[in-house]
N, C-alpha and C positions, 0 to 999 in steps of 0.2 A: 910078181910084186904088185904091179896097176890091180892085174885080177883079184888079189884079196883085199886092195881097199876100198873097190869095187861091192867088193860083198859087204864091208863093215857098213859105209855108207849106205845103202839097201836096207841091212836091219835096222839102223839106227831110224830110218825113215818108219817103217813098217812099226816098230817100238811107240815112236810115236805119236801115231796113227789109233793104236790099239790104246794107248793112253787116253787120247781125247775120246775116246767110246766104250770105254770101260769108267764110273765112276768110282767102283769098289777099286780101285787100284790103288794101291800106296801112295800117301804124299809122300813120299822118300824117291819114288820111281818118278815121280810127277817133277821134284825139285831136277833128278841129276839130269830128266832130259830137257828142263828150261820151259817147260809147258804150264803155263797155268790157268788152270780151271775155272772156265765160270759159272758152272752148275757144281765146282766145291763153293765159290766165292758167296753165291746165292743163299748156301746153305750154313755157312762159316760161323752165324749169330747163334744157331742154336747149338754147336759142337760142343764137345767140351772133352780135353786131352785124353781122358779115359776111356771113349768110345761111346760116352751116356746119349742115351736119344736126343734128338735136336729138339728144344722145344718149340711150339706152336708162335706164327707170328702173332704180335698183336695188329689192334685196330688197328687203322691211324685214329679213330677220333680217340681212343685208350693212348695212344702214344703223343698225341700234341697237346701243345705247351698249354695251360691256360691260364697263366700267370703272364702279365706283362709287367718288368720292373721299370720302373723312368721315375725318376726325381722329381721334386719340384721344380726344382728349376726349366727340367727337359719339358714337363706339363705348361709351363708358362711361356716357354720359348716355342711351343707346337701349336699356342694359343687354344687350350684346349678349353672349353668353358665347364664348369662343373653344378651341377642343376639337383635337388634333392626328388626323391619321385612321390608325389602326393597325390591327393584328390583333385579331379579338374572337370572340365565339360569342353564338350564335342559341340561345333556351333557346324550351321550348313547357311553357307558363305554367298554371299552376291558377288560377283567381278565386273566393276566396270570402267570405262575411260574416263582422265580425270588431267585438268591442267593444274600445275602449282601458278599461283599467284601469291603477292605483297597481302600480310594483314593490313584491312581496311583501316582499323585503327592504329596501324602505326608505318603510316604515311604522315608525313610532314612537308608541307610548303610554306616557304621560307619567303615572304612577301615584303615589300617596304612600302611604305605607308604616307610618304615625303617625296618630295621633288629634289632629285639631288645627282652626283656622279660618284661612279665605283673608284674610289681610292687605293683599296687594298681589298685581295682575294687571297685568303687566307687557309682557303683547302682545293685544293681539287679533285676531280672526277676519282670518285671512289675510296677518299682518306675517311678514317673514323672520325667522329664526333660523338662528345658529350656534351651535356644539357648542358644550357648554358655559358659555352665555349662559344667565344667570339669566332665568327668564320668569317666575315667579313666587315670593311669600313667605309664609311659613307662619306660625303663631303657636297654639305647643303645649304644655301644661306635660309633656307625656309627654318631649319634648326636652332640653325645661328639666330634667327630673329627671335624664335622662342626660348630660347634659353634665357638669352638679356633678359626679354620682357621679364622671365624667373626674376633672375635675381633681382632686376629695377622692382618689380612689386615683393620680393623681400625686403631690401634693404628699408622702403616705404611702408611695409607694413611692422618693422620694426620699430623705425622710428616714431610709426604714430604709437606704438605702444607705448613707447616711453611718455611721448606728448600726454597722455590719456590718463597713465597713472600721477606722473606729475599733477595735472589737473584737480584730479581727483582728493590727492594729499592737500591742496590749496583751497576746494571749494569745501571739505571737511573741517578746515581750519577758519572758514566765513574768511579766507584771503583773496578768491578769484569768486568770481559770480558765478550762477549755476548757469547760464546761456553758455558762458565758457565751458563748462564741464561738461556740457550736453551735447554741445559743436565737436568738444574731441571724444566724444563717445562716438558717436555718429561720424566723424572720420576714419577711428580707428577700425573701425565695421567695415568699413567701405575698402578700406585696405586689405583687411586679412580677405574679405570678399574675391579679391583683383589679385593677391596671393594664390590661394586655391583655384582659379579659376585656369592662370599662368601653370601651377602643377599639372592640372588636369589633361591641358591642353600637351606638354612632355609627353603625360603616359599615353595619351591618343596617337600621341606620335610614334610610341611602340621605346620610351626611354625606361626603364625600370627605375623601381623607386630608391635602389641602393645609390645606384649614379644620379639621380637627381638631388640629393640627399649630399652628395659631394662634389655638387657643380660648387659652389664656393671657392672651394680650394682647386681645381683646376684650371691650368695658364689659359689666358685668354684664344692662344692658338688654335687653341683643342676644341672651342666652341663651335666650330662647323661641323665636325667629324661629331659623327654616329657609328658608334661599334653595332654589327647585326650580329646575333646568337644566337646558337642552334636550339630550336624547341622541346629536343629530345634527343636520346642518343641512338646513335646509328651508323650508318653511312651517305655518300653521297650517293646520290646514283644519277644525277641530274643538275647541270650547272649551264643557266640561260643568260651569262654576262661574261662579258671580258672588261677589263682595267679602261677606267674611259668611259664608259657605257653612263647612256643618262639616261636614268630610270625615274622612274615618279608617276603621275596624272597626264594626261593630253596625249593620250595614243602612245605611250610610254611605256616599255618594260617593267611589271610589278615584279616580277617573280623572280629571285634570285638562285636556288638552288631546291632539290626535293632531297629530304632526307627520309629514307628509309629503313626501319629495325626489323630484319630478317630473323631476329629469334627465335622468332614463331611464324607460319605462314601458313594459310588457307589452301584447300584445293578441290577447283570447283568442279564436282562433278556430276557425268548428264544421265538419268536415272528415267526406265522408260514407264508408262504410267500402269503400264502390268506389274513394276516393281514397286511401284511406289505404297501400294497395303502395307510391306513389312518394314518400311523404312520409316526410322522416329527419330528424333534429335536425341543426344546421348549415347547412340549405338558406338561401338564400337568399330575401327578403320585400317585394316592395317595397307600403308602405304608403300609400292616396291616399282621400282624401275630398272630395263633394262640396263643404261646406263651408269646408275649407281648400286653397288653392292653393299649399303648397308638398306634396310626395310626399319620406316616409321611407322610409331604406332601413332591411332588420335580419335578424336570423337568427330560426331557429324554436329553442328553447331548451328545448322540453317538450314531449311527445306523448304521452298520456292511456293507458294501455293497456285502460281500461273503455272502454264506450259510452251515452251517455245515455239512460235508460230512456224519456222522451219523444222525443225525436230521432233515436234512435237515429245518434247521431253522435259522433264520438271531437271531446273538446277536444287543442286543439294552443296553443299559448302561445309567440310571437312577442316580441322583445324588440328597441325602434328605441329612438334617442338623440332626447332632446327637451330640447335645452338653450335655447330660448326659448320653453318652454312652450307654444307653439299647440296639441298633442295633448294634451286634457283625457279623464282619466279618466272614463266613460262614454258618450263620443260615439261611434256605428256609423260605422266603415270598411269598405273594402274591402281587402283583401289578395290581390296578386298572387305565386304561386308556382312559382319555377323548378322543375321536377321532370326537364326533360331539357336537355341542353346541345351544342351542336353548334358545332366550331371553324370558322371562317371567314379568309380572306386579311384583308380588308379590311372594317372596317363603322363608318355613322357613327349619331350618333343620328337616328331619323328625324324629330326635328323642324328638322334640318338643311337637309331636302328639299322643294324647293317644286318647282308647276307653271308655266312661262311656256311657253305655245304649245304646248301639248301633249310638251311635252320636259319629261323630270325634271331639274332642275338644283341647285346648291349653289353658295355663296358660297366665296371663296379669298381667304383675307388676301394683300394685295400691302401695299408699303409704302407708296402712300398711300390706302389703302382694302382697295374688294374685287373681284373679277371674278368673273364669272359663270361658273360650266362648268355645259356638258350633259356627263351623266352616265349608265349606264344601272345600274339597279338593280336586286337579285336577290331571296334570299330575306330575312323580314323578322318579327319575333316581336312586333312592335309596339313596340317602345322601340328597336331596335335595327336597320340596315339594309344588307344588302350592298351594295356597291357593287364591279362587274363590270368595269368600264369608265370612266374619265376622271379617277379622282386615284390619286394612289400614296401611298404609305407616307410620314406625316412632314409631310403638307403641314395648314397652319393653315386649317381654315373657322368659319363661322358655325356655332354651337348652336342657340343661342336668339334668340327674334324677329327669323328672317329673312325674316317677312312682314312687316318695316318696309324691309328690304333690294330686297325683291321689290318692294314698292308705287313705291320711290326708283327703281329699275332701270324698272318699266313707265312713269312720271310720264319721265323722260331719254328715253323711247321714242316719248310722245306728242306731247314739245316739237321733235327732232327732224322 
């Protein structure tokens, strides 16, 4: 009995054995002994139940996807930029070191003009300002004394008015003598004189002419205090008083706060005098730091006609828009400069262009997604790319992070 299941177990092995090295053997024989094939497995795509020839594999470049479908939404959400492909030009670029600094014109020192003490501080270290906003208050009797004098040579130049026309009504009527009418002529001169003289002296004082305009009506308390306002809008960036501080003349603190508007800002950079032929005010700048990941663009706005006695290198002064502030005043950049230009048919940006399979390719807005094209590519400045061969004028591709595109297109590649 052992001996004959001995033997069964023996063929069943041997069975097998002869299974996996015979491929022409039945899938029937193949199923009942539990073996399966993976030179049938291999071959399984091109079978077909009736015994028809397998057919031929394809490519893979014939079998991968070239349709990418993503939404709007998915395109917004991957931040994908979308750029038209047109006519452009190829420039060959200068790079050189470059610091950001404050525009020169829009710096602001905030000075007081009076002998007086800081009352009230009304911004500090780094709050916004706009024109015109009180930031700080003064309290002065040099103020105080001009104001009165104001109003004493109003009130005095009003009432010689009145004296004057009176006068005037009376020596017309032969009721007052003309020495009298001549006396309040020549008074009332002398008053508006001592009037204006009083205003002038306010606005030297740095009071504008809305508030002098309405000292009248303000409590006599208020007469010492000087409101100081900001010249322009910006920020703080500098604040040389604390509460208490007496500021004014005689070796005195003038200077109350600097304000600065960073919405534009300069960056001067050192250009060596081998470079300087190709460099013209107007050129174009494009601005990029390690530090920060977005790149300004801007013009050059100023070029030095000296040369730095240690450097020996001409300053050049660069002028980009920085309306959410990222480009702080003394951080080192790089500055890339166009100095020649060269027109071209067609160019996309080169971050457009990626590699799959050793072919240059780009993405193509279709309406529900993107398609792939191979493309061949010419010459190339580094921001900027010919393209020779496989799009035309007008057609919408990917800009930016189309190696999210790329990754989705190879991953549709691998599932297939």
């Amino acid at each position: 009995m052992i001996g004959r299941f001995s033997l069964v177990i023996l063929a069943l092995a041997v069975g097998i054995a002869g299974a996996s090295l015979m491929p022409g053997l039945a899938q029937s024989v193949r199923k009942a002994v539990g073996l399966a094939s993976w030179q049938g497995a291999a071959q399984v795509r091109g079978d077909t139940t009736n015994g028809a020839e397998p057919s031929k594999p394809k490519s893979k470049l014939a079998e991968a996807q070239q349709d990418i479908k993503l939404t709007q939404e998915q395109i917004a959400a991957a931040r994908i930029d979308l750029v038209a492909v047109q006519g452009g030009s190829l420039a060959r670029r200068l790079t050189v070191p470059g610091t950001t600094l404050p525009h020169a014109d829009r710096i602001a020192r905030v000075s007081v003009k009076l002998s007086g003490t800081v009352a009230e501080l009304r911004k500090r270290l780094g709050d916004p300002v706009s024109k015109d906003e009180v930031i700080a208050v003064l309290e002065s009797r040099e103020v105080a004394d001009a104001k009165s004098e104001y109003l004493a040579a109003k009130l005095t130049s009003e009432l010689q008015q009145d004296l004057y026309e009176r006068d005037k009504v009376l020596w017309e009527k032969r009721i007052a003598s003309e020495q009298q009418y001549l006396r309040s002529r020549n008074l009332v001169a002398q008053s508006r004189m001592r009037f204006d003289i009083a205003r002038q002296k306010l606005l030297a004082l740095g009071l504008p002419q809305k508030e002098i305009a309405a000292l009248p009506e303000e409590p006599e308390a208020s007469l010492r205090r000087q409101e100081i306002r900001s010249p322009m809008t910006g920020r703080i960036v500098e604040r040389k008083v604390d509460l208490g501080t007496a500021v004014g003349r005689d070796s005195l603190e003038t200077e109350l706060f600097v304000i600065v508007d960073l919405d534009r800002v300069w960056v001067d950079l050192a250009v060596s005098p081998a470079d300087l032929p190709f460099i013209r005010e107007g050129q174009s700048v494009a601005i990029t730091s390690r530090a920060i990941k977005e790149k300004a663009d801007g013009k050059i706005v100023f070029i030095s006609p000296l040369l730095d006695k240690e450097t020996r290198s001409a300053r050049v002064v660069a002028e980009i828009a920085n309306p959410d502030g990222v480009w702080r005043p003394g951080s080192f950049v790089t500055a890339t400069i166009a100095v020649e230009e060269q027109p071209v048919p067609l160019v996309v940006p080169t971050n457009a262009i990626q590699t799959v399979g050793g072919e240059k390719v780009v993405f193509v807005r279709t309406s529900d997604g993107f398609e792939k094209r191979m493309v061949v590519v010419g010459r190339s400045d580094g921001r900027f790319t010919e393209i020779t061969t496989g799009l035309g004028p007008g057609e919408i591709i990917a800009s930016t992070n189309t190696f999210l595109l790329k990754a989705e297109f190879l991953k549709g590649q691998a599932e297939d």
